[in-house]
LUMMI-514073 format. One record per atom (N, C-alpha, C, O): z, x, y. Coordinates in steps of 0.1 Angstrom, whole numbers, plus 5000, padded with zeros to 4 digits. Atoms other than C-alpha are relative to their C-alpha. Example, Ala and Ser with C-alpha at 12.3 -4.5 7.8 and 13.67 -1.06 7.14 Angstrom:
500050094988 507851234955 500050095012 500750195012 500049914989 507151374989 500849925011 500949975022 
This chain:
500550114992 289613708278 501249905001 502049884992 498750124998 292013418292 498849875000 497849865007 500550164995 290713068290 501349885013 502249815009 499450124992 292112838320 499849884996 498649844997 500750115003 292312508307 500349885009 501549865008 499450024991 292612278333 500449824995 499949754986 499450135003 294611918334 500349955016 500750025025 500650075009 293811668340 498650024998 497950085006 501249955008 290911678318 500049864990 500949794987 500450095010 289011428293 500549855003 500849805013 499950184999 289611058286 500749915016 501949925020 498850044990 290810888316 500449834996 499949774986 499950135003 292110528317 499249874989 499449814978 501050085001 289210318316 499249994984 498949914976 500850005015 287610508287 501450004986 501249934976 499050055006 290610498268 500249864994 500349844982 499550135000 291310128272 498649914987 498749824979 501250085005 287310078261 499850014985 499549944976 500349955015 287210298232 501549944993 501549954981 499550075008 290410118223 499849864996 500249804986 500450135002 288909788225 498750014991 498649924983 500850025014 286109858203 500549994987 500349904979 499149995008 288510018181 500649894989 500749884977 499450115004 290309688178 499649904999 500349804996 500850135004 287709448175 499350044986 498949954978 500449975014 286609668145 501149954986 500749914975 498950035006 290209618130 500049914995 500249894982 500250154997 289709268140 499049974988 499449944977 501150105004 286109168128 499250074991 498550004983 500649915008 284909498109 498950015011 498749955022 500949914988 282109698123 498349945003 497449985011 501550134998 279009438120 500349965018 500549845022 499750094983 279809448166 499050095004 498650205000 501549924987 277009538191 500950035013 502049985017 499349944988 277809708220 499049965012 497849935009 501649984990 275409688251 500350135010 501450175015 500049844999 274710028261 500850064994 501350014983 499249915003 276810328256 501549955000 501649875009 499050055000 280310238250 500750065012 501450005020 499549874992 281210568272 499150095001 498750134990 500949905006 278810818279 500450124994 500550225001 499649865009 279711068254 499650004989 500049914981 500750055015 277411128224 500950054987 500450044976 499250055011 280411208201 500649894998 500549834987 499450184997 282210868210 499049934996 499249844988 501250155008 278910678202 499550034987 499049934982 500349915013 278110928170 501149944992 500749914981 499350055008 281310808157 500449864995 501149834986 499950134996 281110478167 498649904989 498649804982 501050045008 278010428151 499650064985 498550054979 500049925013 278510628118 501249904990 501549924979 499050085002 281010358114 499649834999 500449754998 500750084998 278310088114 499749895013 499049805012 500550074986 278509968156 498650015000 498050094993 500749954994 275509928171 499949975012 500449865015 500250034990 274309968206 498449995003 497450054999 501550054994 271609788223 499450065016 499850135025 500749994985 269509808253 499649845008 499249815019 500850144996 268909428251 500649914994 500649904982 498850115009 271209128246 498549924987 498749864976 501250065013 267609008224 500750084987 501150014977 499549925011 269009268200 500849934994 500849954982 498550005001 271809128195 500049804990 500049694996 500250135002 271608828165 501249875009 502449875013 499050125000 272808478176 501649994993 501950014981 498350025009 276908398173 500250135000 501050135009 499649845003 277308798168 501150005013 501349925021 499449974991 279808978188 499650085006 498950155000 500649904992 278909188218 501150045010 501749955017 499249944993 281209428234 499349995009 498149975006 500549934992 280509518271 500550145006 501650145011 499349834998 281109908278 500650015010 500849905016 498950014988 283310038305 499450035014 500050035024 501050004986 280110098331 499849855006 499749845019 500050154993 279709668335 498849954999 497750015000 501250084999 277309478334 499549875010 500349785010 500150104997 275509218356 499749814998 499249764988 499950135003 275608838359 499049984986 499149944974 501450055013 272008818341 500450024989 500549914983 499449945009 273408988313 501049914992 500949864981 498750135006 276608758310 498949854997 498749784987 501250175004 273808448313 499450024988 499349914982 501050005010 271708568285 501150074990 500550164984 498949985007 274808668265 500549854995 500549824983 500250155005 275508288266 499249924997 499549814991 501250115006 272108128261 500050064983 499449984975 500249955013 272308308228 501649964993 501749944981 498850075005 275908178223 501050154993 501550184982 499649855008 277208518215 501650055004 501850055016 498650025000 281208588211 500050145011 499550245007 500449874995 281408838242 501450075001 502350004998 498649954996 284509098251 499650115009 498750195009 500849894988 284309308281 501550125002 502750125004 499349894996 285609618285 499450135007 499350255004 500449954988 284209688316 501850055010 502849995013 498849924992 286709958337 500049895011 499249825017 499750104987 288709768362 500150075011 500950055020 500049914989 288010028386 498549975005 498249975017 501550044999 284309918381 500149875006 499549855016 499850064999 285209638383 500549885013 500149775016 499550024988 287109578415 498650055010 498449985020 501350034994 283409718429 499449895001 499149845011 500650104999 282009438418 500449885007 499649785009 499650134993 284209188434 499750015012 499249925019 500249984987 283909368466 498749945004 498549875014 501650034996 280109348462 499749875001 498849855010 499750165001 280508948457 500549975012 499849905020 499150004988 282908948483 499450015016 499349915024 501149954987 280809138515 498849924999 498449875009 501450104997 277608948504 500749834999 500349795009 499150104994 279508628506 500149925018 499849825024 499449984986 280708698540 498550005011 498349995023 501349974989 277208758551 499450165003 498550215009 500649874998 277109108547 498850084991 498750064979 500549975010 274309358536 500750154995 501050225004 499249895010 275909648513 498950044999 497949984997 500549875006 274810008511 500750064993 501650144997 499149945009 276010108479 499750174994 498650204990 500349845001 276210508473 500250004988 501349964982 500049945015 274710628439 499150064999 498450135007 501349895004 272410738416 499549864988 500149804980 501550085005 269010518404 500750054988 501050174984 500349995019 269310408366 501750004997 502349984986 498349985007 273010448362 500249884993 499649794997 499550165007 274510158339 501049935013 501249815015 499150084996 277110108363 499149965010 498649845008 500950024987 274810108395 499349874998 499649775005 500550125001 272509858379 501149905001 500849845011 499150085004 275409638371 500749945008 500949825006 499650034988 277009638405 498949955013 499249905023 500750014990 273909608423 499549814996 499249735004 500250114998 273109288402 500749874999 500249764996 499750084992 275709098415 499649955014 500049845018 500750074991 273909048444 498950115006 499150205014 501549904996 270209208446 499449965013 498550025019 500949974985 269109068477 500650055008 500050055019 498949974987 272409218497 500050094997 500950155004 499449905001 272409518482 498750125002 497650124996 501449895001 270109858491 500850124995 502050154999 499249855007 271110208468 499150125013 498050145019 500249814992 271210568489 500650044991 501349994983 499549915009 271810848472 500450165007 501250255004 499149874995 271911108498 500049975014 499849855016 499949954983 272211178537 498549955010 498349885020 501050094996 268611128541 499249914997 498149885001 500650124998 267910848529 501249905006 500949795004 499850054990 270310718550 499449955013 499349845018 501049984991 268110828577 498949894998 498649855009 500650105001 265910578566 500149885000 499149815003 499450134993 267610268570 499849945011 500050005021 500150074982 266810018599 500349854996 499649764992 499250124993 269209768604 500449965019 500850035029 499850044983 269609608640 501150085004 501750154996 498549944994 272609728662 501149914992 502149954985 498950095005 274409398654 500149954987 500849844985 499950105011 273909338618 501150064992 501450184992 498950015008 276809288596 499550144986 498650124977 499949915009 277009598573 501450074992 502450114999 499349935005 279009738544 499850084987 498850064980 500449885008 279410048520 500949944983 501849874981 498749995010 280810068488 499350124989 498150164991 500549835004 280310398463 499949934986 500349824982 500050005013 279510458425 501550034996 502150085006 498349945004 283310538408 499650134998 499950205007 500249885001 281910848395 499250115007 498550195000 500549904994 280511058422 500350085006 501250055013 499149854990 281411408438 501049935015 500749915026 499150024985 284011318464 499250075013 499250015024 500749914985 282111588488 498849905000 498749845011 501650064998 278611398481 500149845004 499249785009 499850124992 279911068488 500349995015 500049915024 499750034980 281511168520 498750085005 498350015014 500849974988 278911338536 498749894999 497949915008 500850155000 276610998526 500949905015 500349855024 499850114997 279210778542 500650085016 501350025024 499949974981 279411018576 498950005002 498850015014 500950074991 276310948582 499549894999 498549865006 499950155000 276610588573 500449995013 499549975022 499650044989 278910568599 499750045012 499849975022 500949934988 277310808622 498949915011 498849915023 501350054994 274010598624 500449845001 499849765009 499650134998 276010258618 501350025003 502150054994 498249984999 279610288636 500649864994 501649854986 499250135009 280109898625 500249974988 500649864984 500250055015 279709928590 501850004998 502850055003 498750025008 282709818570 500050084987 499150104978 499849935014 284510008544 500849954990 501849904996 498950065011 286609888510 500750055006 500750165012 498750034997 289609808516 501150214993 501850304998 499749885006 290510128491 498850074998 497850025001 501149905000 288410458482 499949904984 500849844977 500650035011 286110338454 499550124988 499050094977 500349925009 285410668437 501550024995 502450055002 498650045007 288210638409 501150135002 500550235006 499549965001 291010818409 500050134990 500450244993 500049905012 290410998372 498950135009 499150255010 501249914998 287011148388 500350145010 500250265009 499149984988 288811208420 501150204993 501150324995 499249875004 291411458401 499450124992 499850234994 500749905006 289011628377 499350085007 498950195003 500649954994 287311718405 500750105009 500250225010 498949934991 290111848428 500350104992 500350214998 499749875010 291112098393 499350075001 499850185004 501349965002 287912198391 499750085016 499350195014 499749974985 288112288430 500450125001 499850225004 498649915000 291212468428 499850104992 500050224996 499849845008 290812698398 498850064997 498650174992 501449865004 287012788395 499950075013 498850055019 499849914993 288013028422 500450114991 500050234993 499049925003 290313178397 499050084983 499250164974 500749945017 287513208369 498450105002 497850125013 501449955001 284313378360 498849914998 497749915003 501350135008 282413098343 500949864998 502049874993 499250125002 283412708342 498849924986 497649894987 500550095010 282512518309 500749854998 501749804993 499950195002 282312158311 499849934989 498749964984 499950085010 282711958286 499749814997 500549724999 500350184993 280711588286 498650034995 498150144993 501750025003 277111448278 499150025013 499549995024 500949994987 274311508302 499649875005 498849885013 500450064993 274011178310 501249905009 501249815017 498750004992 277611148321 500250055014 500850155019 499549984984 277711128356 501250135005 501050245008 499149894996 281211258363 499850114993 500650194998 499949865009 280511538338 499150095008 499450205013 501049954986 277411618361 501050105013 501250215016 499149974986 279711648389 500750175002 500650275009 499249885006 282011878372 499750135003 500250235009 500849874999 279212118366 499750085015 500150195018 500450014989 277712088400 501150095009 500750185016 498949964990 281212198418 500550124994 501450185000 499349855010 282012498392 498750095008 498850215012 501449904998 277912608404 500350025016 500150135021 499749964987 279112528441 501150115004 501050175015 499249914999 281912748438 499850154997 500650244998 500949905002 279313018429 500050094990 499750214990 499549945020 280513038387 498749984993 498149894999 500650035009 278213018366 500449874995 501649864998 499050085000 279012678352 498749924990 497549914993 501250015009 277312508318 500749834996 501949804996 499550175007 277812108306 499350054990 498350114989 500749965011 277812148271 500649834990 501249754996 499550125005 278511848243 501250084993 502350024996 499449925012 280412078219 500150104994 499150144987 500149805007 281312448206 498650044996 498250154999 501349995006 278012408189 498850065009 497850125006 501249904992 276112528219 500750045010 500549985021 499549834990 278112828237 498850054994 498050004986 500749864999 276113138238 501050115003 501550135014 499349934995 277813408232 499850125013 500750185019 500349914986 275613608262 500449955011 500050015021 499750074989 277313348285 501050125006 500950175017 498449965002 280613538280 499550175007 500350215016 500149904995 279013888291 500750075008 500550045020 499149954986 281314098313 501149865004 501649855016 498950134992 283813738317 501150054994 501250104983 498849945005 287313808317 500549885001 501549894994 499550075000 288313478324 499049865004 498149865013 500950085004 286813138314 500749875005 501949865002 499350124999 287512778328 499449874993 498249844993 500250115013 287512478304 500549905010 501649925016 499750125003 287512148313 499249874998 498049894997 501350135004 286011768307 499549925005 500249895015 500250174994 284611458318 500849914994 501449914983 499050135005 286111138318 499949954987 500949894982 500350075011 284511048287 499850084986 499550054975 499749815011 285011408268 501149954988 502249914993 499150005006 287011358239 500750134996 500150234992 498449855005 290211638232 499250064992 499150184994 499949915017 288711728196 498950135007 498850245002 501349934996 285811888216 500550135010 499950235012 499649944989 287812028242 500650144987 500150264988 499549905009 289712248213 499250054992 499450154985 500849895008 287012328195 499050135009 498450235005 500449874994 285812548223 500650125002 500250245003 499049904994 289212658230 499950124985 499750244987 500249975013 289012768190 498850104998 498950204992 501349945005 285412878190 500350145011 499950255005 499249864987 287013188225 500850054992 501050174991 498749895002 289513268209 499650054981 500350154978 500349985008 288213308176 498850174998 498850274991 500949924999 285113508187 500450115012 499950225011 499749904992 286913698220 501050024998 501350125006 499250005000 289913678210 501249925013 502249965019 499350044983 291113458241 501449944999 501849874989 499150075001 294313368251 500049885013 499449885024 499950134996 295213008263 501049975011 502149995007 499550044987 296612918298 499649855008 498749825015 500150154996 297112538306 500349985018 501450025023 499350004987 297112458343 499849845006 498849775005 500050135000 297912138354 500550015016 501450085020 500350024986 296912018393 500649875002 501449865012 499350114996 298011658392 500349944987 499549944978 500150125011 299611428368 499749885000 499749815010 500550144998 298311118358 500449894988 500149904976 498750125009 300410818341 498849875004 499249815014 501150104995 297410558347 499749944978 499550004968 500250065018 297210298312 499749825010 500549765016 500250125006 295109958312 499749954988 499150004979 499650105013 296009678290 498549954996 497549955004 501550045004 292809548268 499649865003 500449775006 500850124991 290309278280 501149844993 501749824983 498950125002 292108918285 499449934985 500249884977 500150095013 290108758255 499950124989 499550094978 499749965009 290509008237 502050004992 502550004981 498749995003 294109018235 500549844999 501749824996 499850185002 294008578232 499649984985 500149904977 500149995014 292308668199 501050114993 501150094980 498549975006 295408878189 500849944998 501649954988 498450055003 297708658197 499649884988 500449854980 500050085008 295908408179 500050054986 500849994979 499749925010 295708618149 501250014994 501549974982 498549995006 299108698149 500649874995 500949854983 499650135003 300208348153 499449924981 500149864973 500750055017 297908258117 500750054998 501749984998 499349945010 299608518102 501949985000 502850044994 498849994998 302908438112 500649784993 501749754988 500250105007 302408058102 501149964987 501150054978 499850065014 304307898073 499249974993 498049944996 501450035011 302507818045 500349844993 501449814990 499950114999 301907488038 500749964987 501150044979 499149995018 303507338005 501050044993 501050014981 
């Protein structure tokens, strides 16, 4: 058996940046910090996170007065920030600035007077989050026909904007028949499905041609991890989202001569090698890295978080009095 492992693969930016900012407010404050939701959707990242004494909420009420409250890298809406301060609570956001830059848009177009059709998927953290920057401008589609259901005038001011992590193919064929049934809609300035998702998707493209079976690596309620799957099953592989070595099957493997591995954005490496470990172990497989694009992509951690560093440093750098 060969395993294809494909790159890029796992952590991208965003989650990186988040899970270093928790990281460093634990450094900081020790592990008595609330998170609101998932930090990343990946239930080893939040397994470790919380075995470490984090916790994550569902509800800034959770969350005692004064305490610290991370925000994850999906975003959160205004309400959220409001009732984060009626409670007076020390906040740090490490909300992806890819997410991020949606939400200005969304501010931005309803502003202007426009109403925004944002392409996703109901219940998402980020979806909520962007949508409640402005809930009366904003209506969710999710596929082609419910496009079809839409009725806006000829002349009303319309614009789109997407979830970051959705199939590249399934967003465009949403926003050709956006423009199909609305030619005046307006589009962001840039493509809004991120870059990381963007590339894992394109590997994933390219080499489950070259495989038998595609094993994804990511939580089921990881969007892009979804995706992954979805485009390994379109490509007509067999194709499994799994969390962890812990649940292959070895009857997956039947008649496969060649296996493609790779992750979601929010997949951590250790996982990724314990599959590669658990193949080659039990089929004896050998290891073939194939790399479709590179990617050099690093944000710096949230602004107040890095103002309580410097302030930090500066105490400790102090003279001492006397």
């Amino acid at each position: 058996m060969e395993i294809l492992l494909a790159n890029p693969r796992g952590f991208c930016a965003g989650v990186n940046m988040a899970i270093a900012c928790l990281e460093e407010c634990i450094r900081m404050f020790g592990p008595n910090i609330f998170v609101y939701h998932e930090i990343v959707h990946n239930k080893h990242v939040v397994e470790r996170f919380s075995s470490q004494g984090v916790s994550f909420v569902n509800s800034v009420e959770e969350v005692p007065e004064g305490n610290i409250l991370l925000y994850s890298a999906h975003g959160v809406s205004p309400e959220i920030r409001s009732q984060a301060a009626a409670r007076k609570l020390q906040t740090i956001d490490a909300t992806c600035p890819l997410v991020t830059k949606v939400h200005l848009e969304a501010i931005k177009y309803a502003r202007e007077g426009y109403h925004i059709v944002l392409i996703g998927h109901e219940g998402h953290d980020e979806v909520i989050g962007t949508m409640g920057e402005a809930p009366e401008s904003i209506t969710l589609v999710e596929t082609p026909e419910e496009v079809d259901q839409l009725e806006f005038p000829p002349e009303a001011k319309i614009a789109y904007l997407t979830q970051t992590t959705l199939s590249v193919q399934e967003a465009g064929r949403v926003t050709s028949r956006l423009k199909s049934r609305f030619p005046q809609i307006e589009s962001p300035p840039r493509e809004d499905i991120c870059y990381a998702t963007t590339n894992r998707q394109e590997a994933v493209a390219q080499l489950a041609a070259e495989a038998d079976l595609v094993i994804v690596l990511g939580s089921q309620n990881s969007s892009n991890s979804q995706r992954l799957r979805e485009l390994g099953q379109e490509s007509g592989k067999p194709a499994w989202l799994i969390d962890g070595a812990a649940e292959l099957q070895p009857e997956w493997f039947d008649g496969v001569s060649r296996v493609l591995i790779t992750a979601g954005a929010s997949a951590p490496e250790i996982v990724v090698q314990e599959c590669v470990a658990w193949l080659q172990h039990h089929f004896g497989a050998t290891l073939s890295e194939r790399t479709t694009r590179e990617e050099h992509v690093h944000f710096q951690l949230p602004r107040e978080l890095r103002v309580l560093q410097a302030a930090a440093a500066a105490e400790n750098t102090a003279p001492a009095e006397g």
